[in-house]
PLY file of the C-alpha trace (Angstrom):
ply
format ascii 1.0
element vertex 198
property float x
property float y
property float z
element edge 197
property int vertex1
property int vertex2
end_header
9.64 177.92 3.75
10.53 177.27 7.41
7.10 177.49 8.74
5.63 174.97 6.41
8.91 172.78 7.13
8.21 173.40 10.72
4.39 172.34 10.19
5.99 169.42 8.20
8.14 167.82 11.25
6.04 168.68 13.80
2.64 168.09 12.62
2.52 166.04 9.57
5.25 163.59 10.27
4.23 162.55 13.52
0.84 161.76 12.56
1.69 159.75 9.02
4.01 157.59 11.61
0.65 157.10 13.97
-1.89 156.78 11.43
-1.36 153.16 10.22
-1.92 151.77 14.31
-5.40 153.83 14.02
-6.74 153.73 10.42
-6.45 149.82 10.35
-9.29 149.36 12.23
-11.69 152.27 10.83
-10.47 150.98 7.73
-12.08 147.56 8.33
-15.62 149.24 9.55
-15.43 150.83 6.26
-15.06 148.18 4.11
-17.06 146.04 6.01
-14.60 143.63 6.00
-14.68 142.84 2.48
-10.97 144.58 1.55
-7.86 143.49 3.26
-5.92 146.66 5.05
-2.56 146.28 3.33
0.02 148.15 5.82
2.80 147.92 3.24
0.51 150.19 0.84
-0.48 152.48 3.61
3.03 153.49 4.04
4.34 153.98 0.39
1.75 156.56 0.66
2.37 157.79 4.13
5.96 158.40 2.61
4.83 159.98 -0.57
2.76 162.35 0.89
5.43 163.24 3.34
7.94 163.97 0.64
5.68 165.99 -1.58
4.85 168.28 1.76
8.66 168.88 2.02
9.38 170.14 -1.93
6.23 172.40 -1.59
7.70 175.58 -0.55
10.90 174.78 -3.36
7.95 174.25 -5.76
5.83 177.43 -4.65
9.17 179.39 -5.08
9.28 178.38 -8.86
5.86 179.03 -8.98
5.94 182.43 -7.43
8.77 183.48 -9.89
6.94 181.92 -12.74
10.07 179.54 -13.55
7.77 177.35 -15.95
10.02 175.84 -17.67
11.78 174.36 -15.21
8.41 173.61 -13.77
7.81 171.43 -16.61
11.20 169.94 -16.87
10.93 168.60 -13.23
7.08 167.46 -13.67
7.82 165.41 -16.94
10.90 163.86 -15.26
8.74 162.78 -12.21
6.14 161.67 -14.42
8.09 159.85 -16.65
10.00 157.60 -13.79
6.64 157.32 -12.03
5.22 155.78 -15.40
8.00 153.70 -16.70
8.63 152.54 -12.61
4.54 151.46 -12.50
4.59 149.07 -15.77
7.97 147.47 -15.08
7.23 146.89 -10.75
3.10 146.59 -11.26
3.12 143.40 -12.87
5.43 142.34 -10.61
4.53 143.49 -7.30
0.52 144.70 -7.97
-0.69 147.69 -6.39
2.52 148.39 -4.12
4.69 148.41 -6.59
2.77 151.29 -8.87
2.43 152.90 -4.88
6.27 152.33 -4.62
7.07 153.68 -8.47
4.89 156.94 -7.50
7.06 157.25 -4.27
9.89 157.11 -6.44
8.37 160.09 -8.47
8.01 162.54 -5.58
11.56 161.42 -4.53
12.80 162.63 -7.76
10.53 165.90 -7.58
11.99 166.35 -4.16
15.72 166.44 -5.21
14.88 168.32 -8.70
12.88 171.29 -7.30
15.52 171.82 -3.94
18.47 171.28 -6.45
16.35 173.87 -9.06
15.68 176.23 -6.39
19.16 176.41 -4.64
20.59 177.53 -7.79
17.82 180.04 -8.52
18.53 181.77 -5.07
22.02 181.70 -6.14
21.36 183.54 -9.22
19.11 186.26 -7.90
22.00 186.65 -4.96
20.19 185.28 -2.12
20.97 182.63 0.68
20.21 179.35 0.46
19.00 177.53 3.83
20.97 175.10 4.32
20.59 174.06 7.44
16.77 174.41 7.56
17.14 171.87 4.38
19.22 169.55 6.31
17.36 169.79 9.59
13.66 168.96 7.62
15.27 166.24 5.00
16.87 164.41 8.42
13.47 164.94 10.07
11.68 163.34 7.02
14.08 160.43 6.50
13.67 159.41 9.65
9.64 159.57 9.88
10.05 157.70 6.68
11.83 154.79 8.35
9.43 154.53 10.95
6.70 154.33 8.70
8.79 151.73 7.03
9.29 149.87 10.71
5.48 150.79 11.84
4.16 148.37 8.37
5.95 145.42 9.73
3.73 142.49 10.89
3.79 142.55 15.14
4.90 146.54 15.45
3.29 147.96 18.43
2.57 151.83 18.11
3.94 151.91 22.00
7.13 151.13 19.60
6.79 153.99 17.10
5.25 156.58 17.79
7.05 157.67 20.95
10.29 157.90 18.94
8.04 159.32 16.30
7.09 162.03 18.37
10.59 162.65 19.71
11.82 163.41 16.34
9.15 165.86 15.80
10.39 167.53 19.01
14.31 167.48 18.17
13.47 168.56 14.71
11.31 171.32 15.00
13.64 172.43 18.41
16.54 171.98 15.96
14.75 174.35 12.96
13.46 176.84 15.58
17.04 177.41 16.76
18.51 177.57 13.10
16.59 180.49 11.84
18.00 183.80 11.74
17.17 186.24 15.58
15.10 188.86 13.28
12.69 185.95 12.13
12.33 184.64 15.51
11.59 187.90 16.97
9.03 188.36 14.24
7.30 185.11 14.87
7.35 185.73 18.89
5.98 189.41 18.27
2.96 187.21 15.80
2.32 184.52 18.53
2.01 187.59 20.83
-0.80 190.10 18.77
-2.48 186.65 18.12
-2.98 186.16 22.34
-4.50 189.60 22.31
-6.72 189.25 19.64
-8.08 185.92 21.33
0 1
1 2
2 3
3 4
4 5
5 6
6 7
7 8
8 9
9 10
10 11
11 12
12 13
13 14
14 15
15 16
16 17
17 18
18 19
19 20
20 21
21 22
22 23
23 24
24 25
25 26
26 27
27 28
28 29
29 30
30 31
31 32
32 33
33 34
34 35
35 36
36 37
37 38
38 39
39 40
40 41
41 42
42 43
43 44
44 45
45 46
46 47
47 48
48 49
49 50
50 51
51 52
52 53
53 54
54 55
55 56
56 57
57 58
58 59
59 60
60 61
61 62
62 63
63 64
64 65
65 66
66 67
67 68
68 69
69 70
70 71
71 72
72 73
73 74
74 75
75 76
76 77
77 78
78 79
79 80
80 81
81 82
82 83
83 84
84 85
85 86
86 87
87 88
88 89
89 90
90 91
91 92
92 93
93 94
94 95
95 96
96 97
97 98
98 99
99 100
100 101
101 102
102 103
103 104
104 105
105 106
106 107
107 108
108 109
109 110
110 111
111 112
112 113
113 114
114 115
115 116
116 117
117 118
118 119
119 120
120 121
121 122
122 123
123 124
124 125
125 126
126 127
127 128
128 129
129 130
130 131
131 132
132 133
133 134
134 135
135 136
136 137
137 138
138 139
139 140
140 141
141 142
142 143
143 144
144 145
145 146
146 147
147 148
148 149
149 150
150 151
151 152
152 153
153 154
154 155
155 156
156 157
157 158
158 159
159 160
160 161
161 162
162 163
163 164
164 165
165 166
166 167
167 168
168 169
169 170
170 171
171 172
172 173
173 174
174 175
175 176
176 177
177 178
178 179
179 180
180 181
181 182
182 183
183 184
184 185
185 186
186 187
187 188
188 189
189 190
190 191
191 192
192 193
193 194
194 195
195 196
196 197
């Protein structure tokens, strides 16, 4: 769970934070011209993809233990706010608001599956990772809000991403030095037999 978390903050968050300053413009090669870049959009989906990356490893845990039910119970919930979110706000707000409605639905799948999971590792008498959970949802939030910042009209990306790269570097410092010494000796001993085999 850590390592996709850590691929998460460090990788993926960074570069959904950059991407609006650089797609804009290959964006408007693509279309010619003809379609408007809509920054707004761009980063309800930035947002949305970032969330679903972070329940992934909850949801591959249900997955792995074949939890279906509760599989189902979280994907009909999500579905049904997504839904019900895109014909109130779509009529209202167009396009963003069906983006913002789906947002809302991988919010929802975000807090179902890590609530779902907790308790599963509970019940099977395992520890939860708390502060791995903390350290990636604080990570997140705050990519989030500079997404939200970087779609304002006038942001510079000599504004953003900076900060969006320091928050990849305190976060994934941050979840490095939260996981237990036996997985960090594993993961040095990994980077280590992958050196010699290059």
């Amino acid at each position: 769970m850590s390592l996709v978390w850590l691929v998460v903050i460090g990788a993926l968050a960074p570069a959904a934070v950059a991407a609006p300053f650089f797609i804009e413009p290959a964006f408007t090669v693509w279309t010619r011209g003809q379609v408007q870049f809509d920054a707004v959009l761009f980063a309800l989906f930035s947002a949305g993809v970032l969330l679903f990356a972070f329940a992934q490893p909850t949801i591959s845990v249900l997955q792995c233990l074949n939890r279906m039910a509760l599989q189902v119970v979280v994907s009909v919930v999500a579905t049904t706010s997504a839904l019900t979110g895109t014909f109130v706000f779509a009529p209202i707000l167009g396009v963003r608001g069906a983006a913002g409605s789906l947002l809302a639905g991988e919010l929802i799948v975000c807090g179902c599956a890590v609530v779902v999971v907790r308790r599963t590792f509970r019940s099977l008498g395992m520890a939860w990772p708390y502060k791995q959970v903390l350290i990636t949802a604080a990570s997140v939030t705050a990519s989030c809000l500079l997404i939200a910042l970087g779609s304002q009209p006038g942001t510079r990306a000599s504004s953003i991403v900076p900060v969006a790269i320091a928050v990849a570097i305190v976060g994934s410092g941050a979840l490095l030095a939260s996981l237990p010494d036996s997985t960090r000796l594993m993961g040095r001993f990994w980077l280590k037999s992958m050196r010699h085999s290059l």
